[in-house]
N, C-alpha and C positions, 0 to 999 in steps of 0.2 A: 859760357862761350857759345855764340850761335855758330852753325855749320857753316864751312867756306862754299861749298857747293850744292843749294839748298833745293835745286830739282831733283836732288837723286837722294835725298834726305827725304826716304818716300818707304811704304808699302811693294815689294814686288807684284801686288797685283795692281796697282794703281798704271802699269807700267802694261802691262799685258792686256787690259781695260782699255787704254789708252791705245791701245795698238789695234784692237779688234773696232773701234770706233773708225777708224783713219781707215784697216783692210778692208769693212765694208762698207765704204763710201758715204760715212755718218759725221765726218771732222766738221760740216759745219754745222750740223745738229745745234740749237739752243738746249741750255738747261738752266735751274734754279735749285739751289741748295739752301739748305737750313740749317745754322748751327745752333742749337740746344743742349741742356742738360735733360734727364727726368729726373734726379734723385738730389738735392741737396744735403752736404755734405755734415759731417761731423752732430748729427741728428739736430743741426739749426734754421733757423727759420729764413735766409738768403745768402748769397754769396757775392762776391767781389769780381766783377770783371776786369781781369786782367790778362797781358801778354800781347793784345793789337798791336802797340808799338814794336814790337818787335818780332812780329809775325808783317806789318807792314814794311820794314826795311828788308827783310827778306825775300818779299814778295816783289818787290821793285829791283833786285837782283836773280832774278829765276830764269834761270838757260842754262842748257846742257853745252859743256865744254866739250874740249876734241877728246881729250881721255872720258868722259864719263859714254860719250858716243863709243867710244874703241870698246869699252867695258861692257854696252850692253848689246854688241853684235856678239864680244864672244859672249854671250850669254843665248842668242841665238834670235835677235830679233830681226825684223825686215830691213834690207838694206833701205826701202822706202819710204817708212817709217821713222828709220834715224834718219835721212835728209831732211825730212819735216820737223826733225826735234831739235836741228841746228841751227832757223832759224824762231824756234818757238819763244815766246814771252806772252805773259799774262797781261791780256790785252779786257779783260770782261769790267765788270761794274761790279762794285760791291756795296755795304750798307751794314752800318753796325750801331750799337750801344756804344756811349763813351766810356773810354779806358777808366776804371775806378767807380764805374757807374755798378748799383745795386740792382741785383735780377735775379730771378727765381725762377721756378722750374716751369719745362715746356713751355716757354716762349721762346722762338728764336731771339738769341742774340747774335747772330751774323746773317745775312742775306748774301749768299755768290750769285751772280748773272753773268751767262757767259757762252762758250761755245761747250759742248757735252766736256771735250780733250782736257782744257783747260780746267775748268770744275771740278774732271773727275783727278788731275793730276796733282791740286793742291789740300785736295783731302788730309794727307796724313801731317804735312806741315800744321796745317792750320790747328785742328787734335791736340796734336801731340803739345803746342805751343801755348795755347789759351787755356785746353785743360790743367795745366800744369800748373800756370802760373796764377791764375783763377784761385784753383786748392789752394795755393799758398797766401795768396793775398785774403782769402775768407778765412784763414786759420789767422795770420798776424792782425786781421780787423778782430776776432773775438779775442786774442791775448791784450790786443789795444783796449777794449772793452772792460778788461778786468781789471785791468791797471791803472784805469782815470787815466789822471794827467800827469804820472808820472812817467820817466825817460825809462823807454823799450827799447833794446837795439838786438839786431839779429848778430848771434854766435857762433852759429849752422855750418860755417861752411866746411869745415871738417869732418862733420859726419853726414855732411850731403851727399846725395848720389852722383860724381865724379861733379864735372863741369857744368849742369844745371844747380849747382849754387849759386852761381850766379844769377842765373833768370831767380832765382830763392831772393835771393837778397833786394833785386829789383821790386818782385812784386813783394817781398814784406812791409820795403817802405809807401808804395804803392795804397797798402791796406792800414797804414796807419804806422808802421814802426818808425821810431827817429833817425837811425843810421844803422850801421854795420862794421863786423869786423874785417867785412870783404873786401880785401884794397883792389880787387880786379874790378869790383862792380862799382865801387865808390869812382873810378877812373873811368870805366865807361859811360855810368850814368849817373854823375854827379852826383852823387849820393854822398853823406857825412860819414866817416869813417872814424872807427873809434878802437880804442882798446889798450891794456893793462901792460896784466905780465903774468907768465905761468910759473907755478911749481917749480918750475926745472931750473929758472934765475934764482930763487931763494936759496935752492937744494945746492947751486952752483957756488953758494959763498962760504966761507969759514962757520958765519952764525950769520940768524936771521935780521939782526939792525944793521949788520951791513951789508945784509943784500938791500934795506929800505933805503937807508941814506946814500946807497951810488947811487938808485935809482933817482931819489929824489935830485941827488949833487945834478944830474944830466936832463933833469922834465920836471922844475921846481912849480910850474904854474900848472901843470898835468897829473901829478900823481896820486894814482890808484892802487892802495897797497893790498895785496892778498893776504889775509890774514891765519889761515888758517893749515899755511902748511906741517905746523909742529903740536901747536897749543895757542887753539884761538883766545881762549880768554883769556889765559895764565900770563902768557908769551905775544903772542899777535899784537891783539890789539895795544895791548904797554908797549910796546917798539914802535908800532904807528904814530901814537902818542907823543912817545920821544921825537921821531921825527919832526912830525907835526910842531912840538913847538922849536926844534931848529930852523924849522921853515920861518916859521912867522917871527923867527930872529931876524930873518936876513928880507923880508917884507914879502915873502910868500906865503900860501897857505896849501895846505892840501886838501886836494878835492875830495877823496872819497876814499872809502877802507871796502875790499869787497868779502864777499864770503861764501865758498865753493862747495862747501859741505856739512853736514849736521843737517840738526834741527834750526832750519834759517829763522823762527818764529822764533823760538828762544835765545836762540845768538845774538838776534840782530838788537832787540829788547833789549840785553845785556849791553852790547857792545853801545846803543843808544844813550844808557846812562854812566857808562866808561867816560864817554865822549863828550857826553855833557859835564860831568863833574870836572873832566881836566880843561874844561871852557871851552870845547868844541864843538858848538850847537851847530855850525855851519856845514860843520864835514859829514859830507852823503855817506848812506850808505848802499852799497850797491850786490845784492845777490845773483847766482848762478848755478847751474847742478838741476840737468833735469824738469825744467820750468816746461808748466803748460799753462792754459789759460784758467783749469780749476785751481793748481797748485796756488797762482797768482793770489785768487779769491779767494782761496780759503786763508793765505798769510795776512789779505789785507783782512778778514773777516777777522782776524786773534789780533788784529790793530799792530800788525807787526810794522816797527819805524825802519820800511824799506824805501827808497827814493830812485833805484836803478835797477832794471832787472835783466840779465842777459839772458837771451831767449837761443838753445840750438837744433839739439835732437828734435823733439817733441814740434817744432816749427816748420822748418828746412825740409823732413821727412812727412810731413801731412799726419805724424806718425799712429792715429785712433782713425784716420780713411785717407790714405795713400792716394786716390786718386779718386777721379770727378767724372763721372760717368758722361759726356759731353759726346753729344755724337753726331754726325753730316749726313742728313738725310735729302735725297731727290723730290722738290716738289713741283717739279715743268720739267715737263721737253718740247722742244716745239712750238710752245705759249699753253700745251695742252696740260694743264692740271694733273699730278699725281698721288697717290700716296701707297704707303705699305701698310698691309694688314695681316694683323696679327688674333691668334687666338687671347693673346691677355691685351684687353679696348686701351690701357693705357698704351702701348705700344704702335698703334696704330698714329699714324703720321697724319698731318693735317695738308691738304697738298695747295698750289698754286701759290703763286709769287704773296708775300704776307706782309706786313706792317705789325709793329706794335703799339700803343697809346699809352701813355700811363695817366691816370686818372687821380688827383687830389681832394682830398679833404677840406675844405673851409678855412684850415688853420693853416694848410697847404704843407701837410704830410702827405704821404701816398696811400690810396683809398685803394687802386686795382692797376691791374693790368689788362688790358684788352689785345687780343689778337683777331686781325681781320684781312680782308684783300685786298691789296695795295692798290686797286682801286676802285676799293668802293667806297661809297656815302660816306661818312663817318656814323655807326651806328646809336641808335637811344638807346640800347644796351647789350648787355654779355652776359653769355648764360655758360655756365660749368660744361665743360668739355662733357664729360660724361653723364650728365646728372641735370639733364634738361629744367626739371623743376628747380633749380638752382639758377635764378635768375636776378638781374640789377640793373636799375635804368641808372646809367650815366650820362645820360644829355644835359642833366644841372651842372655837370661838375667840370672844373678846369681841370685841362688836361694837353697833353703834350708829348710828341711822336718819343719812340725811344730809340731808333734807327735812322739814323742820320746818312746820307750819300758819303764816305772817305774816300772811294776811287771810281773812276770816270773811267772807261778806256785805258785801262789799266794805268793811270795815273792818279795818284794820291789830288784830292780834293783840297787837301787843307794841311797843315804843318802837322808830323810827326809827333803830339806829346809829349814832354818829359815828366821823369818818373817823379818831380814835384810836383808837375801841375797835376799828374794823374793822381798825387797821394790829396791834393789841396781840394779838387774835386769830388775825392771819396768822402773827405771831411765833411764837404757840404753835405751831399747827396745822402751821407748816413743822419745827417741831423733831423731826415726829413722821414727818417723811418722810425714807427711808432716802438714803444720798448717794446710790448707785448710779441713782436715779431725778432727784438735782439738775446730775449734770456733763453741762459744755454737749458736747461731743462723744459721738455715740453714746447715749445714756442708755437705760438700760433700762426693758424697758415693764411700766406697771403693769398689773394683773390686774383689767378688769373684766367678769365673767360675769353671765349669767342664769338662772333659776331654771328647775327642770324644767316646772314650770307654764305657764312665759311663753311657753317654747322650745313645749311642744305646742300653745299659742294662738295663737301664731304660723305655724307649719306649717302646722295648720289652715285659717288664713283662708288663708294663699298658695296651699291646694289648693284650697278653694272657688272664689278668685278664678281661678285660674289655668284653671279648668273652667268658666266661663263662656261 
């Protein structure tokens, strides 16, 4: 669930910032932000962009209502200030990476242009939205990764952190998952929604075949039996069985027997040739309990005959890195070039309005990343942020902007994505990324440099500053 009131869905400093800009006579100040990560998550070799769409519809509703105004005089801000914030709207330019598009660290993937107020006002929207949904779409792209082609559906929502299940379930199918048991998100974003039956329907019967056959009597073309509430192998799966062939009395079948606990490698193995010998080579079987993208791998590695895996905890909660270090850094004011400098060089910001390039391979995977000045040349090559001897001419290679114009004057450029087309594009876009950069151990690191331009605009300001 996104927020009803998303200008005050903010930082209190962003708010007090905002004010001291407007007090000293700076409101029409320019500025240029960058959104970036530095740290890729889950120790893998890129991540998933996700969350624009829905940091864009937000953004297209941003103004301060009369309560959220009443709210922040008693807080104690300028009467002055609040008349300028009643009739505020995000009127700048912005620029990004496509939703579901693959990126890697320290290159921006969002560009804001705009007035200082406004830039610095939608800071913590933007954060809070992309980093989130990001995590989650690069965790459900490596569970997707594990599991081939077999059907992934997100579990999560229950043990998700309140109401960003939602944005969870968005960005899982985003990253590759096939639906959800989320029916708030399947209705919002059309999303395939899916799902069984708990414990609690079996536990609720006399005995366990008639909790299967009501089930079955009312979802003959649907049903998923849980097998494991008493005595999977003894009990479970022979009740399944039975049902199963009532079904295919009456010209049904059942789809699939699930299994929520144990050793799912050896269950499923077991329950594989139950199912076969009673002639049920059709009927899936579908696991749950705990799943991450190693568990996945290591079942499919003991050649365990699983066909469906429910994915919740472990998903929904990021839960081996919580969160995506993505941060909004100032690089203009004025048109004048900025950055922050840091005693550790990685930290140090690259400043002035920027572009990114991605550069291909022959076979037309992804060879690099280039970051430069939005308006320079396009350079013959990119050398390592830090590590000048680390150089690559790319003038031979094809290549293509990774930041596209999506708002104009504060209006949207082009139609809002849905969370198919962003998932159908990640598809692509991941086919183009070599393996070496998708395995979870160790992955090798992508190449992204900077342009000879940036690097001496950079130096530059650091000496200037530095000689103050």
């Amino acid at each position: 669930m996104l927020p009803n009131y998303p200008a005050i869905y903010t930082d209190f400093y962003e708010l007090t910032m905002a004010q001291g800009y407007f007090l000293s006579g700076r409101k029409d100040d320019t500025a240029v932000f960058d959104y970036f990560f530095r740290k890729i998550p889950f120790k893998g070799g890129y991540v998933i962009f996700a969350g624009l769409s829905d940091f864009l519809a937000l953004l297209t509703d941003f103004k301060f209502h009369k309560e959220e105004i009443e709210y922040l005089k008693s807080q104690g801000f300028e009467a002055s200030f609040l008349e300028y914030l009643k009739d505020f709207r995000f009127k700048g330019n912005m620029y990004a990476a496509t939703e579901g598009e693959i990126v890697f660290n320290n290159a921006p993937v969002v560009r804001v242009e705009g007035s200082i107020i406004e830039t610095q006002l939608i800071e913590t929207l933007l954060l809070n939205i992309l980093n989130f949904e990001s995590l989650i779409a690069t965790k459900a792209r490596r569970i997707r990764e594990a599991a081939g082609n077999r059907v992934v559906l997100d579990f999560g929502l229950r043990r998700s952190q309140g109401f960003g299940g939602i944005q969870a379930s968005k960005a899982s199918v985003i990253g590759g998952l096939n639906g959800t048991s989320n029916v708030y998100a399947g209705v919002a974003h059309g999303l395939n929604v899916s799902g069984t039956m708990a414990h609690s329907w079996i536990q609720s019967f006399p005995d366990e075949l008639t909790a299967f056959r009501t089930y079955a009597d009312f979802y003959p073309d649907s049903t998923v039996l849980l097998v494991d509430t008493y005595d999977t192998l003894g009990r479970g799966i022979p009740n399944a069985i039975k049902v199963a062939k009532e079904l295919a009395e009456k010209g049904h079948s059942l789809k699939a027997i699930r299994l929520d606990s144990g050793d799912l490698a050896y269950l499923s193995k077991k329950a594989r040739k139950q199912l076969n010998d009673a002639g049920f080579n059709e009927v899936n079987i579908a696991v749950s309990n705990q799943l991450d993208e190693y568990l996945i791998k290591s079942l499919l590695d003991q050649e365990a005959p699983i066909d469906i895996f429910g994915v919740g905890t472990k998903l929904v909660t990021a839960y081996d890195n919580p969160a995506l270090d993505g941060v909004y850094k100032l690089a203009a004011v004025n048109e004048q070039p900025t950055l922050k400098i840091s005693e550790n060089i990685e930290k140090i910001t690259l400043p002035g309005a920027k572009t990114v390039t991605r550069y291909f391979n022959t076979d037309g995977t992804f060879y690099a990343d280039g970051i430069s000045l939005a308006d320079e040349i396009t350079p013959d090559s990119i050398e390592h942020p830090y590590f000048p001897s680390k150089k690559t001419t790319v003038s031979n290679l094809e290549s293509a902007l990774l930041l596209n114009q999506i708002m104009r004057n504060g209006q949207p450029t082009k139609s809002i994505p849905s969370a198919s087309e962003s998932s159908e594009y990640c598809n692509n876009q991941f086919s183009k990324l070599s393996p070496e950069y998708k395995r979870f151990d160790n992955p090798h690191v992508y190449k992204v440099g900077i342009s000879t331009g940036l690097k001496q605009l950079r130096d530059k300001i650091i000496h200037l500053k530095s000689n103050k």
